[in-house]
C-alpha positions as CSV (number, residue, x, y, z in Angstrom):
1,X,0.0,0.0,0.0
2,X,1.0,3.7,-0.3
3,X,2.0,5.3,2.9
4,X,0.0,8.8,2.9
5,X,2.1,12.1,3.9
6,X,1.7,13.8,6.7
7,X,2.2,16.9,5.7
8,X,-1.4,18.8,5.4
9,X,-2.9,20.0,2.1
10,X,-3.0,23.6,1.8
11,X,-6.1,25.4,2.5
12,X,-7.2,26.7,-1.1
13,X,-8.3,30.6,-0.5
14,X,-11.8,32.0,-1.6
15,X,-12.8,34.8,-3.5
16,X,-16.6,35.7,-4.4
17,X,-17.5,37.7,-6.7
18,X,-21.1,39.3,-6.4
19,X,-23.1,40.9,-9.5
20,X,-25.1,43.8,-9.4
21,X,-29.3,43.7,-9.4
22,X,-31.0,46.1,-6.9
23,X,-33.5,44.2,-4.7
24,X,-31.9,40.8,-6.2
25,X,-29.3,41.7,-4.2
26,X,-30.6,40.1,-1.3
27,X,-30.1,36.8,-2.8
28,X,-26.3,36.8,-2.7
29,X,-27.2,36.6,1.1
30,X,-28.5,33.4,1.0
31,X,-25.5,32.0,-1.0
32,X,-23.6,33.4,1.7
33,X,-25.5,31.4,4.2
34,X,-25.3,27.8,2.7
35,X,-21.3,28.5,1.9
36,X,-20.9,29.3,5.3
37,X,-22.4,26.9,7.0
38,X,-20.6,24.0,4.7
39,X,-17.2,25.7,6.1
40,X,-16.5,27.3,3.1
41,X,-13.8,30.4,3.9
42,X,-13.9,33.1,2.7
43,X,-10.9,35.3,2.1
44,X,-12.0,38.2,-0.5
45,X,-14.8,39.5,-2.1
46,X,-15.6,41.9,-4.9
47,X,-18.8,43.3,-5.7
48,X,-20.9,45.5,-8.3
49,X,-23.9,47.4,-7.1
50,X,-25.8,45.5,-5.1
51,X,-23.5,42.7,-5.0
52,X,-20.6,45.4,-3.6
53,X,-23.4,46.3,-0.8
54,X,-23.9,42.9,0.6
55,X,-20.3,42.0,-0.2
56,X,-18.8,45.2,2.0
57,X,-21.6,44.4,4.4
58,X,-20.1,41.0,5.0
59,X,-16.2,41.4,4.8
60,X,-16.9,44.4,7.1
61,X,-18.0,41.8,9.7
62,X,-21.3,41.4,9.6
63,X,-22.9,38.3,10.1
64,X,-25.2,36.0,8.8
65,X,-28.1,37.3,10.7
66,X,-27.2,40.9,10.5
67,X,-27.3,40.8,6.9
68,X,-30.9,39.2,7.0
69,X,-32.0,41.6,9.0
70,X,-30.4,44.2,6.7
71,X,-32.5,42.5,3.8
72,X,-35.7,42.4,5.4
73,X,-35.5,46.1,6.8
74,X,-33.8,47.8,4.0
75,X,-35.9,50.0,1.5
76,X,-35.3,52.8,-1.5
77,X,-35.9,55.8,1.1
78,X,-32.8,54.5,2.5
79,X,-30.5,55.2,0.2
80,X,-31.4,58.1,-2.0
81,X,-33.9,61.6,-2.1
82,X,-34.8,63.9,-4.2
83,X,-32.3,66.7,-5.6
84,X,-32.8,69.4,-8.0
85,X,-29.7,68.3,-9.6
86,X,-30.1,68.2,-13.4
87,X,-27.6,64.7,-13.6
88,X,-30.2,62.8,-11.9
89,X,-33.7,62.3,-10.1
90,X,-32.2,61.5,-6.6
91,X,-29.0,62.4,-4.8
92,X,-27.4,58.8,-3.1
93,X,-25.5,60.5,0.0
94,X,-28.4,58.6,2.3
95,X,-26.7,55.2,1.5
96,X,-23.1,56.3,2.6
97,X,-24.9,57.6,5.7
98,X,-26.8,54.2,6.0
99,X,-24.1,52.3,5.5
100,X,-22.2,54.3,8.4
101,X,-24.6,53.9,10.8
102,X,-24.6,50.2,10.5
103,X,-21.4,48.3,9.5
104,X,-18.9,47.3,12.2
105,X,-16.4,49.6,9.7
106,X,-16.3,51.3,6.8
107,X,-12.8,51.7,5.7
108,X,-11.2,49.0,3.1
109,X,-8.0,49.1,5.4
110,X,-10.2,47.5,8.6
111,X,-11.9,45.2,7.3
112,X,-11.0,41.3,8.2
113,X,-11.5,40.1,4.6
114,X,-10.6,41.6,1.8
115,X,-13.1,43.7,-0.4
116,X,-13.4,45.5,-3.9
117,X,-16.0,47.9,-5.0
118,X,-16.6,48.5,-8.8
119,X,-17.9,51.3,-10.0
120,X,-17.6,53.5,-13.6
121,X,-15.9,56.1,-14.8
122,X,-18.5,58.1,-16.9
123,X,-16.2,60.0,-19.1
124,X,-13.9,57.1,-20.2
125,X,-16.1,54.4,-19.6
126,X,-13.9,52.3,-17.7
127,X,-13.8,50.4,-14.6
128,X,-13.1,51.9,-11.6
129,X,-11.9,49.3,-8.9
130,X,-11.6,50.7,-5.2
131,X,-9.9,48.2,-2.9
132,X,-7.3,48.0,-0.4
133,X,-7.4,51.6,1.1
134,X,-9.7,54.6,1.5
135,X,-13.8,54.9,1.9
136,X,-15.5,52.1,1.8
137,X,-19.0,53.7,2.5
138,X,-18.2,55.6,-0.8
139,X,-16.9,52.7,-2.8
140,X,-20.1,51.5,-2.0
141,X,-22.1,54.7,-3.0
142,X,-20.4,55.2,-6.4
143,X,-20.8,51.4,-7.2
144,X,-24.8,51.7,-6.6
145,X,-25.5,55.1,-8.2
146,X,-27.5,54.1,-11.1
147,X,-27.3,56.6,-13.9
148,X,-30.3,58.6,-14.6
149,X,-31.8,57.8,-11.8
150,X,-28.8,58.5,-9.1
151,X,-26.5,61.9,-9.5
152,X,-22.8,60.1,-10.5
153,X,-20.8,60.7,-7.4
154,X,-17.6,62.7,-7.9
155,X,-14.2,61.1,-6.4
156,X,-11.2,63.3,-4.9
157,X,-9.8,62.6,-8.0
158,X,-12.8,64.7,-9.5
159,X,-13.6,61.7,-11.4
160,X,-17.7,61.4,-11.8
161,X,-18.3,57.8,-10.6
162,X,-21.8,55.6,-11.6
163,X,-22.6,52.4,-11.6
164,X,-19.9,49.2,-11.9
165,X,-23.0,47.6,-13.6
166,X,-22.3,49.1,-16.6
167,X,-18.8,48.2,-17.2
168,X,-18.3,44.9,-14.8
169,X,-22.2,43.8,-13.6
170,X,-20.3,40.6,-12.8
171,X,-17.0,41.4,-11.1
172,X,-14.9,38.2,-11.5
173,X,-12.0,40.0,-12.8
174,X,-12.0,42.2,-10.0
175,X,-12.1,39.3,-7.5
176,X,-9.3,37.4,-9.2
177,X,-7.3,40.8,-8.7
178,X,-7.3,39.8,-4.8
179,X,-5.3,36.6,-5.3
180,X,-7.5,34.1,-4.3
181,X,-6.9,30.2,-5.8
182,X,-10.5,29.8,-6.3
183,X,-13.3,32.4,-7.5
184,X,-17.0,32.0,-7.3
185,X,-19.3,34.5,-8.9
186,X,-22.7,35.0,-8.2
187,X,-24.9,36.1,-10.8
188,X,-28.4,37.1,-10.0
189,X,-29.2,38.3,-13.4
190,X,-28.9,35.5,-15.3
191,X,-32.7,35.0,-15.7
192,X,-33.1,38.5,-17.3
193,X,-36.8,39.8,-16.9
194,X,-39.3,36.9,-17.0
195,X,-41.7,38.9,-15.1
196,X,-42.1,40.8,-18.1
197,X,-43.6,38.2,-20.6
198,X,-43.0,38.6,-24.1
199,X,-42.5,42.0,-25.2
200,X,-45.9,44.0,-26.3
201,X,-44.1,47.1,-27.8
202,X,-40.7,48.8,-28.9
203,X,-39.9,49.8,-25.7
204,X,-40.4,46.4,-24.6
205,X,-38.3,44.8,-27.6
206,X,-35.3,47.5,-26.5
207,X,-35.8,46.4,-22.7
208,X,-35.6,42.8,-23.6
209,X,-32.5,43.5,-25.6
210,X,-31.0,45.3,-23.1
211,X,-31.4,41.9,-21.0
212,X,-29.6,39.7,-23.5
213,X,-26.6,42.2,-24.4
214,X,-26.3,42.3,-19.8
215,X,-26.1,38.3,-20.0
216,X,-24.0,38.2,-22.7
217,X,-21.5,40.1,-21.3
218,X,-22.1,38.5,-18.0
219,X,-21.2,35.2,-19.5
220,X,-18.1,36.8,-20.9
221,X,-17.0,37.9,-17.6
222,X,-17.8,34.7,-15.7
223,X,-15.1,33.4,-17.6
224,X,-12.7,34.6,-15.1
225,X,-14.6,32.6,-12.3
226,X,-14.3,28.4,-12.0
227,X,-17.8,28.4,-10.9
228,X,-21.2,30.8,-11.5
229,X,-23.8,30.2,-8.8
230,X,-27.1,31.8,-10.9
231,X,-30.1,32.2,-8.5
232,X,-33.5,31.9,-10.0
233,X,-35.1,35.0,-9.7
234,X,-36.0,36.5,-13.1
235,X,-39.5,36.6,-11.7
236,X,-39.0,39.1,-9.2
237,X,-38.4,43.1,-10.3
238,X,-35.1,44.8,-9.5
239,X,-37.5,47.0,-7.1
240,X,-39.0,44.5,-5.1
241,X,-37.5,45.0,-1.8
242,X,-40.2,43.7,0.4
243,X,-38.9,40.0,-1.2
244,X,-35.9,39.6,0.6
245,X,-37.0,36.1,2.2
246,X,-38.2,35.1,-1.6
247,X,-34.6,36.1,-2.9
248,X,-32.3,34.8,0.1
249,X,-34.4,31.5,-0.1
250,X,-33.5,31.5,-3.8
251,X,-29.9,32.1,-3.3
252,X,-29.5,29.7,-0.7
253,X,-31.6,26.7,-3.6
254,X,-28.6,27.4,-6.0
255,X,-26.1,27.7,-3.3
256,X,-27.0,24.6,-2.4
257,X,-27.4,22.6,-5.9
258,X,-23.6,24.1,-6.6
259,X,-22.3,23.2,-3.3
260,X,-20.3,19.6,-4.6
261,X,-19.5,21.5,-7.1
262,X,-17.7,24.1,-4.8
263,X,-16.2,21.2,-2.5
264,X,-14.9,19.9,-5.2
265,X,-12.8,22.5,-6.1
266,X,-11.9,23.0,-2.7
267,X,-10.4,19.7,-2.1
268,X,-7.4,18.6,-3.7
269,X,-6.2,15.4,-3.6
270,X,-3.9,14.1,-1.2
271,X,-0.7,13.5,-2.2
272,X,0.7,9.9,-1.5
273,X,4.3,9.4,-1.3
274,X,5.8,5.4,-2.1
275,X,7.9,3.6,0.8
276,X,11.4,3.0,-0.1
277,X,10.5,-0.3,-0.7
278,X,8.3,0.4,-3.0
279,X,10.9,2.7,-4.8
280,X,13.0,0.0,-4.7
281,X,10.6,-2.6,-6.0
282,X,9.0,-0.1,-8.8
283,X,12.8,1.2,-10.0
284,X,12.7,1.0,-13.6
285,X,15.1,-2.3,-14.5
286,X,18.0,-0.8,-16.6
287,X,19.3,-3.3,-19.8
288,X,22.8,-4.8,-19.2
289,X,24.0,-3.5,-21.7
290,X,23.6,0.4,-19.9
291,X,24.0,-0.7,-16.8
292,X,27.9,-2.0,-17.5
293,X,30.4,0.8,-18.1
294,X,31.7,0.6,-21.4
295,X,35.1,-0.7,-21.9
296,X,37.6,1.6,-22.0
297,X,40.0,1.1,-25.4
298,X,43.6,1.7,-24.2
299,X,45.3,3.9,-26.7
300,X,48.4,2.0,-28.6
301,X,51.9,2.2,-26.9
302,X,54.0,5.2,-28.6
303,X,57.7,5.0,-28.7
304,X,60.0,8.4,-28.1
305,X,61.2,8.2,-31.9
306,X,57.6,8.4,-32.8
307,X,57.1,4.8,-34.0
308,X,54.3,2.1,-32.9
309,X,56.2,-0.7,-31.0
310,X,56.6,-4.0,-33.5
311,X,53.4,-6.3,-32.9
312,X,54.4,-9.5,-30.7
């Protein structure tokens, strides 16, 4: 038999990577939940939107139930109110005040696991990544402020921020950044809009289209993730709030049917190591023939004068 090592298999580090999709959100709870309680780790987390709420949320500290409760309590005159602005219906400053009041911190810096916020640039259309240092309550802000809706948040660098949605809805790039050997992405978009039925109308045809071009490039971008958990919740609007126990239960269904899946990935195998006996017994058998040193051809005799000695 082999003789196993005893040296112990390293412990494979986590990253999640958690889309954006307003009240859907509340779904990347649930996946939370069932990881957690199967002793998944988690080390880092990035997250778009939504997904960069619940993710701060939990690498802040929070727990489990805390962010249930968040779920079930939050609502949209939380985080935003009107502004005569002319860049958007609603100013967002209420969120970074919300989110203040109720993580255990909000600074990247503090936080015991590590977390990325994405959010857009809207002049060059490019990703913005916040991570490692700085605001974290603003990260958060910029990555949720949904343009048109939301005034685009402006950065000390006096860049004007919207959000990550548009440039990374699925941020599995972003969590690959944070060095983890194994990324999971949660996508809670993948159903698109089933609530809506088949379109009735242009503006229904250009909604719909919207939808595939989003999944599309979701698909793209799970690429960078060995697994995509995708709740089933296209029947539930982006607005829903009051559905948080509908969306965590959801999360926590596809959670669960990914979860071998997951340990899977998490468990390499362990390496066994032959016995010298076994090395012994299992040595490749070399021919005779390259076993024996060759024979060494002694070079003729020379004489001072030059001359080969007279055969005898």
């Amino acid at each position: 038999m082999w003789r196993k090592s005893t040296e112990q298999p390293k412990r494979l580090r986590v990253g999640l990577a958690l889309s954006g999709g307003a009240a859907r959100g509340a779904a990347h709870v649930g996946v939370l939940k069932v990881l957690l309680e199967a002793g998944v780790c988690v080390n880092a987390v990035a997250g778009t939107s939504a997904g960069a709420l619940v993710g701060g949320a939990f690498a802040a500290g929070m727990t489990i139930a805390e962010l249930e409760r968040l779920g079930h309590e939050m609502r949209w005159r939380n985080f935003g109110r009107m502004t005569l602005s002319r860049l958007g219906v609603q100013s967002n400053a209420r969120m970074e005040e919300y989110i203040r009041a109720r993580f255990p911190v909000t600074r990247f810096e503090e936080m015991p696991i590590r977390f990325a916020a994405v959010a857009t640039d809207l002049h060059t259309g490019q990703a913005v990544v916040m991570r490692d240092e700085g605001d974290a309550a603003f990260a958060i802000r910029a990555s949720c402020a949904v343009p048109g809706w939301y005034v685009p948040v402006t950065d000390a660098e006096g860049r004007q921020l919207v959000d990550g949605g548009l440039v990374a809805n699925l941020p599995a790039a972003a969590a690959r950044a944070l060095d983890p050997d194994v990324v999971i992405a949660v996508d809670v978009n993948f159903e698109g809009a089933k609530f809506l039925g088949p379109p009735q109308s242009a503006i229904g045809v250009l909604f719909q289209s919207i939808m595939v071009v989003q999944r599309t490039v979701s698909a793209h971008e799970g690429r960078n993730a060995d697994i995509v958990i995708r709740p089933k919740v296209g029947h539930i609007r982006w607005d829903e709030m009051a559905r948080s126990a509908e969306l965590i239960a959801a999360g926590e269904e596809a959670a669960h049917d990914a979860l071998d899946e997951i340990k899977s990935l998490l468990a390499p195998p362990v390496e066994e190591r032959p016995t010298w006996i076994q090395r012994l017994l299992h040595r490749p058998h070399e021919p005779a023939a390259e076993r024996r040193p060759a024979r060494q051809t002694r070079a003729p005799h020379t004489r001072e004068d030059g001359k080969h000695p007279a055969p005898r």
